[in-house]
DRENSE-524226 format. One record per residue (C-alpha): residue number from 1; x, y, z. Coordinates in nm, 3 decimals. Layout:
<nodes>
{NUM,{X,Y,Z}}
...
</nodes>
This chain:
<nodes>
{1,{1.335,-0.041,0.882}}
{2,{1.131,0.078,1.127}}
{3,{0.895,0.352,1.131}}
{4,{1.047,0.413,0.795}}
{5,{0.882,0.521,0.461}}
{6,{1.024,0.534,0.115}}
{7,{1.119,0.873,0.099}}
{8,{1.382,0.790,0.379}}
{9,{1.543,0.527,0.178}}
{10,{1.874,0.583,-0.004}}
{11,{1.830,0.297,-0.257}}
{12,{1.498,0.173,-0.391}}
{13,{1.583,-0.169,-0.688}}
{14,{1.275,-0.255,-0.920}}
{15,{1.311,-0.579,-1.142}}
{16,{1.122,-0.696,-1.410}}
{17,{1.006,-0.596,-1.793}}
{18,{0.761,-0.412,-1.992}}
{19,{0.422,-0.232,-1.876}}
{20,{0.472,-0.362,-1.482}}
{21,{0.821,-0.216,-1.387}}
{22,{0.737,0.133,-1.586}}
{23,{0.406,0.103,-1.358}}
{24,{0.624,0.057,-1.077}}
{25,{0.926,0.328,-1.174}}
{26,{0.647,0.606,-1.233}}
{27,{0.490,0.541,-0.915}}
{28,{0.827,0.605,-0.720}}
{29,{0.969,0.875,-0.950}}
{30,{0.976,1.088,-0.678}}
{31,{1.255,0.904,-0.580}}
{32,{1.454,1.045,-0.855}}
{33,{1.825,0.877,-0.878}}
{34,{1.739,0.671,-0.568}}
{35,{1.557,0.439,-0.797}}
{36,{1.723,0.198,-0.981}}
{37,{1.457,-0.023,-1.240}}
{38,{1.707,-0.326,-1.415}}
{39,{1.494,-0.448,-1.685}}
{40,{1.430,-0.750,-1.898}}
{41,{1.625,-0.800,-2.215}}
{42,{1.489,-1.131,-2.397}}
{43,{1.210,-1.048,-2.549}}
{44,{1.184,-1.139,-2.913}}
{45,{0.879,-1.009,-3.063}}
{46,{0.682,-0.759,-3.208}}
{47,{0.927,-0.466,-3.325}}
{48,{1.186,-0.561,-3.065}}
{49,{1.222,-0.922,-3.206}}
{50,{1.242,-0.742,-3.545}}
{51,{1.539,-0.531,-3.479}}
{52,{1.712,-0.859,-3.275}}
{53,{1.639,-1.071,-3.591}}
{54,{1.802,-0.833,-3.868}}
{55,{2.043,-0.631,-3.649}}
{56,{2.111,-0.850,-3.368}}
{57,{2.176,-0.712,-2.990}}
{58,{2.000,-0.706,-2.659}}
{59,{1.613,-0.687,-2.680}}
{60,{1.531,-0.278,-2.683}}
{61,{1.106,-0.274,-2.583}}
{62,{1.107,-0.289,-2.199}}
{63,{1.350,-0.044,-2.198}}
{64,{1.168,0.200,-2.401}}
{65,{0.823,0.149,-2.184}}
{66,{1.012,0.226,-1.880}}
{67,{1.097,0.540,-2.030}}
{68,{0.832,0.651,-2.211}}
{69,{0.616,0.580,-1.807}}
{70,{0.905,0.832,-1.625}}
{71,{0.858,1.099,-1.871}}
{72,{0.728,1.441,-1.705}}
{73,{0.816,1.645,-1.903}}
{74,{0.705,1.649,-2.247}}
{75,{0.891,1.760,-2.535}}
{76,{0.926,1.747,-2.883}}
{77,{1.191,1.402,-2.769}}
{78,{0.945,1.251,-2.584}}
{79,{0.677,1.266,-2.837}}
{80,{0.942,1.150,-3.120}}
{81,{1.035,0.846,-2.874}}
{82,{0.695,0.696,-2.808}}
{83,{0.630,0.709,-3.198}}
{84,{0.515,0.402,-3.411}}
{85,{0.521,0.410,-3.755}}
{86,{0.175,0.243,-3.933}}
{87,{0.110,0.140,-4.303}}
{88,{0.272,-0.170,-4.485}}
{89,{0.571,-0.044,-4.538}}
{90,{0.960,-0.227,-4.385}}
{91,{0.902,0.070,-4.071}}
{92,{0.538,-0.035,-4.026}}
{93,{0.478,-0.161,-3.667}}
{94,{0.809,-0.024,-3.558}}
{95,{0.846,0.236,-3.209}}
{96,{1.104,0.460,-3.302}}
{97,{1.210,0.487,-2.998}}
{98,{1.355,0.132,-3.023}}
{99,{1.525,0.203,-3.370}}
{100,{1.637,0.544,-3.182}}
{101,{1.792,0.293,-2.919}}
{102,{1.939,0.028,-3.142}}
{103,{2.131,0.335,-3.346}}
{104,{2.294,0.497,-3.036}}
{105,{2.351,0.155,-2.878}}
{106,{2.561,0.095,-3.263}}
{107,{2.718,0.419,-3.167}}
{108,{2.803,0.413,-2.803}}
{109,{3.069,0.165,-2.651}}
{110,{2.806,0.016,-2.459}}
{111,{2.422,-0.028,-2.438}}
{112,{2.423,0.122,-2.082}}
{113,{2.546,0.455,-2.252}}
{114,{2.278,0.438,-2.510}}
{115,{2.001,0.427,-2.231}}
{116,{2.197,0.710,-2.021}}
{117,{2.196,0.923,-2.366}}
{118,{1.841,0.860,-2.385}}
{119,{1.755,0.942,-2.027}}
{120,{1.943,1.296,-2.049}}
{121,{1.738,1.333,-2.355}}
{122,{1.401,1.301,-2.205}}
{123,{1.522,1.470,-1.876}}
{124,{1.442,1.138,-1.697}}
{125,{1.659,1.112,-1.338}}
{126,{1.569,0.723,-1.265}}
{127,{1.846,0.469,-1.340}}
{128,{1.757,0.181,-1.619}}
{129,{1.963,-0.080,-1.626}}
{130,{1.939,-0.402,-1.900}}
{131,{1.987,-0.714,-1.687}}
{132,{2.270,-0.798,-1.889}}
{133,{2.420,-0.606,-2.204}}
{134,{2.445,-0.943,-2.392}}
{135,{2.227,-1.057,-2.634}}
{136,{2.015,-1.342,-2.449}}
{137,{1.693,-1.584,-2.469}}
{138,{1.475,-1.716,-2.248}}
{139,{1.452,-2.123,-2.321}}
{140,{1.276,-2.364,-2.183}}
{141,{1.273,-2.744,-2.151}}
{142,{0.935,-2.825,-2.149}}
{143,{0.718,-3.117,-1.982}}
{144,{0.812,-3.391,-2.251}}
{145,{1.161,-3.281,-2.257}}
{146,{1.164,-3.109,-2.589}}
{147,{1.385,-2.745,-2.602}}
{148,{1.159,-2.450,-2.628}}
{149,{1.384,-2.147,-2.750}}
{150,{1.246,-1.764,-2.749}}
{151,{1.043,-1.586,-2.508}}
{152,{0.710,-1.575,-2.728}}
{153,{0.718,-1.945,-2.758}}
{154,{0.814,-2.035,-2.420}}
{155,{0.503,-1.788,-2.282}}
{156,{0.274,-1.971,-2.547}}
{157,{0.330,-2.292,-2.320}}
{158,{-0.003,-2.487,-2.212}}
{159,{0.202,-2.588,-1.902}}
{160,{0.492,-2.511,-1.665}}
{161,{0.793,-2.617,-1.779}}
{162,{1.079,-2.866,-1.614}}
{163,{1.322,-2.574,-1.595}}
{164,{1.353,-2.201,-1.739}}
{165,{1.730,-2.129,-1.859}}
{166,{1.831,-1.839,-2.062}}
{167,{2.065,-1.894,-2.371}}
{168,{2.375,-1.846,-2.424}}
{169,{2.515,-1.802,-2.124}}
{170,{2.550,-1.445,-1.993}}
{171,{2.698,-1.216,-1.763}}
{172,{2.452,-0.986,-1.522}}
{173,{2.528,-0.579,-1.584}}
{174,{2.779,-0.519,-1.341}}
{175,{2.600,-0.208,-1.255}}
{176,{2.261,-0.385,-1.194}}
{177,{2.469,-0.625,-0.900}}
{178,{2.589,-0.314,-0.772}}
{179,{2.258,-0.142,-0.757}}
{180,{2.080,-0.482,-0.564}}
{181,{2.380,-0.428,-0.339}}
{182,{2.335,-0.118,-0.219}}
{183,{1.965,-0.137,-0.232}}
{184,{1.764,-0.099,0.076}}
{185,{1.447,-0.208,-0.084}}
{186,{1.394,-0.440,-0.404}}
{187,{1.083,-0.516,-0.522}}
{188,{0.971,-0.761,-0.800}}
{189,{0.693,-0.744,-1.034}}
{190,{0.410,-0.713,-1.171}}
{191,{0.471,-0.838,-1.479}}
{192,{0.436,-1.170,-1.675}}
{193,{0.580,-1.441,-1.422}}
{194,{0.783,-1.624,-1.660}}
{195,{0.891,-1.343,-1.974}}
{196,{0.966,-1.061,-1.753}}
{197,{1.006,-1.141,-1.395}}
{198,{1.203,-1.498,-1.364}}
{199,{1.473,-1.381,-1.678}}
{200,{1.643,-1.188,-1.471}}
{201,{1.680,-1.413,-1.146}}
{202,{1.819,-1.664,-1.406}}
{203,{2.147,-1.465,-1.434}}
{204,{2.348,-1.615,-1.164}}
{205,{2.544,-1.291,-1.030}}
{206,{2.178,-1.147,-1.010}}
{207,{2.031,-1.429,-0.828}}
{208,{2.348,-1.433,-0.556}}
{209,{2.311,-1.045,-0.494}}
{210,{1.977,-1.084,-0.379}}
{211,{2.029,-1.416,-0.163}}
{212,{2.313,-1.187,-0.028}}
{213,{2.102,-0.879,0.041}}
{214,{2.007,-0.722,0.356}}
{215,{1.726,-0.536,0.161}}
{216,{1.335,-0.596,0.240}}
{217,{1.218,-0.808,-0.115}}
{218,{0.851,-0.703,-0.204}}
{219,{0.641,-0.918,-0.452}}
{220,{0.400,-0.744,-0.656}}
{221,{0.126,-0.947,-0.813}}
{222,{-0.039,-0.910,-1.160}}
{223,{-0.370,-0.775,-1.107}}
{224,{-0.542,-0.943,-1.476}}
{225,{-0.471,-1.319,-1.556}}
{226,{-0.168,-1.397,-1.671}}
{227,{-0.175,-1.415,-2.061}}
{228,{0.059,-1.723,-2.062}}
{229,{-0.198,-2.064,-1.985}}
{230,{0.108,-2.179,-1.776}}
{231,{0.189,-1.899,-1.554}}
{232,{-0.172,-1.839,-1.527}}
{233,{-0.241,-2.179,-1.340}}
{234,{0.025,-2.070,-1.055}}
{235,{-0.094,-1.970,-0.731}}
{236,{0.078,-1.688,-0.523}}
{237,{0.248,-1.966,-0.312}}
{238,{0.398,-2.143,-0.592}}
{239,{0.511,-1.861,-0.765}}
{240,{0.679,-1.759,-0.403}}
{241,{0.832,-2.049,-0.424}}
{242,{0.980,-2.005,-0.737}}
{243,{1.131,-1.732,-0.725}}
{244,{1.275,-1.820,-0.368}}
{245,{1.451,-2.139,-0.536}}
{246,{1.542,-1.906,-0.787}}
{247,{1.745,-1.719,-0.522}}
{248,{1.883,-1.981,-0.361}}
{249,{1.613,-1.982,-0.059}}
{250,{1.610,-1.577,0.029}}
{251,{1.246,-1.562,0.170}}
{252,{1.083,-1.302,0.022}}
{253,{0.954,-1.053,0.309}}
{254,{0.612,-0.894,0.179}}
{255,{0.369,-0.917,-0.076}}
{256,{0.138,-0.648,-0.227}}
{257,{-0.162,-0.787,-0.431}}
{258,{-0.499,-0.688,-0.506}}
{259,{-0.849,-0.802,-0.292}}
{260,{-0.947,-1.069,-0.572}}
{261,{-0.608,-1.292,-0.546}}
{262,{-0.596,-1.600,-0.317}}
{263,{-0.307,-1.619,-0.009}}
{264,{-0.379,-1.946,0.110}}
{265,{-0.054,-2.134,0.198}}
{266,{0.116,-1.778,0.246}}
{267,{0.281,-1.771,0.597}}
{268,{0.556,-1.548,0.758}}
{269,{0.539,-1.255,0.515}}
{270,{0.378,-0.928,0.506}}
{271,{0.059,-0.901,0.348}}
{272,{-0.111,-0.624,0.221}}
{273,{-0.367,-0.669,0.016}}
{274,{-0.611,-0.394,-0.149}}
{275,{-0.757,-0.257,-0.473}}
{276,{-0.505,-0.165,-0.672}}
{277,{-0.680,-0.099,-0.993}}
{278,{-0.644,0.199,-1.238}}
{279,{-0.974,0.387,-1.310}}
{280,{-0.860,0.422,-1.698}}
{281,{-0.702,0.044,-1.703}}
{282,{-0.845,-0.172,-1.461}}
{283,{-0.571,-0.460,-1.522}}
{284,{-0.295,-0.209,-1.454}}
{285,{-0.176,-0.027,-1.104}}
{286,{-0.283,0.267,-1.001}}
{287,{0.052,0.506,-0.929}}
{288,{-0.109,0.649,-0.617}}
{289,{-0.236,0.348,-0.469}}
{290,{0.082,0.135,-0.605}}
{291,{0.285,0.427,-0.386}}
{292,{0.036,0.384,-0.088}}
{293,{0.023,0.030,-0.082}}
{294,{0.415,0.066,-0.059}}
{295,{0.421,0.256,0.249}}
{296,{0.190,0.027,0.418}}
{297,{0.444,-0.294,0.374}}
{298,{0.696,-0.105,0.533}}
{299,{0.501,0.040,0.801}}
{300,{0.377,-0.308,0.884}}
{301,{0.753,-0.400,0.871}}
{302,{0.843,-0.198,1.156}}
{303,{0.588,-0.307,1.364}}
</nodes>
């Protein structure tokens, strides 16, 4: 990859869920259909666990905030997608953009077409991808051996558990494997370690593709504490390590972090760490820099 910068790359693969990976997918919409985001489906709260609970299927919310973060053109669609509907009412709380999702997903032969119906919509030319397009939970067996079961309670957990498992048993999107094939770059993260960046690594034809892949892996950390009181006591090396079990031992190459997180223990990966920050959220990435900071890890890996 040397001397190379992302605009020369044919295949650029994001993973993870919610505010982080739409962070990530705006700052590399340029990219248009050479970006690929495959997104966390387990979540079971708020108005996503809502429509899971009553209407069952694969969990709708990350997949909307990816969406709503590529639009660039807005419309009359866009604004109707981001909508949440207030009061005390049964619709109270709920995005219709979700409900919009859940009804073509009831309509289409698969969820994959609901999301590509909703992409034309909004004029958006990234690829989303659910990580699988079965319903699925995270679980968790947790330090005195005791089941946890459901994303909210397993990221309520004072400390790491023995394993992470999702439940039932799955299949990965076939398209998503193909996508991490092909890819030339993958990164992973920000996001919450546990809820949106380890799910999908837990689907085995996901975690094979990327021990498999010839493609430089980026890590991009959180730039606010974790929410979770057990992801937030991991340092950046045990969370590499993690997710390197995770993929049966594929190092990952570079890491992209802000000034204010520790790299002690990090050895034989690219580094670059900056400021990051957002001027209107501080906690969240700034596009421009996110893009920047991007270009630097793969200058650095041609050097």
């Amino acid at each position: 990859m040397r001397n190379r910068t992302l605009s020369d790359l044919e295949h650029v693969v994001a993973l993870g869920g919610g505010h982080g990976l739409g962070r990530v997918m705006s700052a590399l919409s340029s990219l248009d259909s050479r970006l690929t985001g495959i997104v966390t489906t387990t979540d079971n709260g708020g108005s996503t666990g809502r429509i899971r609970q009553s209407e069952g299927g694969i969990a709708w919310g990350d997949l909307r905030n990816c969406l709503n973060q590529l639009i660039t053109e807005p419309s009359i669609a866009s604004t109707m997608f981001e909508y949440r509907f207030s009061g005390n009412g049964e619709l109270a709380g709920h995005n219709l953009g979700n409900l919009m999702l859940k009804a073509l997903d009831n309509l289409s032969v698969r969820p994959l077409d609901a999301i590509n119906l909703i992409r034309n919509m909004l004029k958006v030319r990234a690829y989303l991808i659910p990580m699988s397009e079965h319903p699925v939970d995270l679980a968790a067996i947790d330090v005195e051996g005791n089941l946890i079961h459901g994303e909210v309670n397993v990221d309520s957990l004072k400390q790491m558990p023995q394993q992470l498992m999702l439940e039932p048993h799955v299949a990965a999107t076939y398209e998503a494997v193909e996508a991490i094939d092909r890819a030339e770059l993958i990164l992973v993260g920000p996001g919450s370690f546990m809820t949106s960046l380890m799910p999908p690594l837990l689907l085995k034809e996901i975690a094979e593709a990327m021990q498999r892949s010839k493609a430089r892996i980026i890590y991009i950390g959180n730039l606010a504490k974790e929410l979770s009181p057990a992801a937030a006591s991991l340092t950046l090396q045990i969370k590499m390590g993690i997710i390197e079990q995770a993929i049966s031992g594929r190092k990952i190459d570079g890491i992209i972090i802000g000034p204010h997180t520790s790299i002690e223990g990090i050895k034989d990966k690219v580094i670059v760490q900056q400021p990051l920050e957002a001027e209107d959220i501080p906690y969240r990435h700034d596009r421009d820099m996110l893009h920047k900071a991007l270009e630097c890890a793969l200058r650095k890996f041609g050097e």
